[in-house]
N, C-alpha and C positions, 0 to 999 in steps of 0.2 A: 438588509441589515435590520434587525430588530431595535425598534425603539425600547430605552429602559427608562422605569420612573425616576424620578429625581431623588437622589438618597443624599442627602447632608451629613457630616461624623463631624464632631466637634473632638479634637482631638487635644486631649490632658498637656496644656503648659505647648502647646502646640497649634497649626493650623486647623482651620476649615477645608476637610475631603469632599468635594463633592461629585458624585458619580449620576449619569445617566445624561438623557438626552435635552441640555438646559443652553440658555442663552446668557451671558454674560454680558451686561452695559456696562463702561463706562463712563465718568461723571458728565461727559461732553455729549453720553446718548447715545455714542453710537455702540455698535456689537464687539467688542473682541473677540478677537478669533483664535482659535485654542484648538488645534488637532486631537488633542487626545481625547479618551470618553469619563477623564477621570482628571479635579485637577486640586491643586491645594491652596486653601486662600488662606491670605494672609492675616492673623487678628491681633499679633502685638503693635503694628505699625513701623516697624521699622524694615520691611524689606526694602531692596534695591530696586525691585522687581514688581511693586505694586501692581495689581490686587495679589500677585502672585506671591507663594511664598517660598522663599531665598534660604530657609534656615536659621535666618538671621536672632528668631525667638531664644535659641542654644545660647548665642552670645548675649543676649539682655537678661536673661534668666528672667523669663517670659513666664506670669504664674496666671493660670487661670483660677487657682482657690480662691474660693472667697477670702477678705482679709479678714484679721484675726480681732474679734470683738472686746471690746473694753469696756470695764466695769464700771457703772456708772457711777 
């Protein structure tokens, strides 16, 4: 099997795609283990599923824009 680099895709109002050949810790250090070569993390914080992500960004209306600036 061919090793792939690591690719990150920060996905609009959405998770973290991450594709290729990476190691996932964690917070207790050790590895998670994830079969696939491809996985999606989680960045609003509310998955079920942590680091993984669940979807769950659809139901919080999950925004990654920047907030909207006010006049000083």
């Amino acid at each position: 099997m061919t090793e792939l680099p690591p690719r990150v895709t920060a996905c609009p109002d959405g998770p973290l795609l991450v594709r290729g050949d990476i190691e996932i810790v964690g917070d207790d250090g050790q590895i998670l283990r994830n079969p696939r070569r491809a996985v999606a993390l989680c960045r609003c914080g509310a998955s079920a599923i942590k680091p993984w992500c669940d979807g769950t960004h659809k139901l919080t209306r999950f925004s990654t824009a920047p907030p909207p600036q006010t006049e000083p």
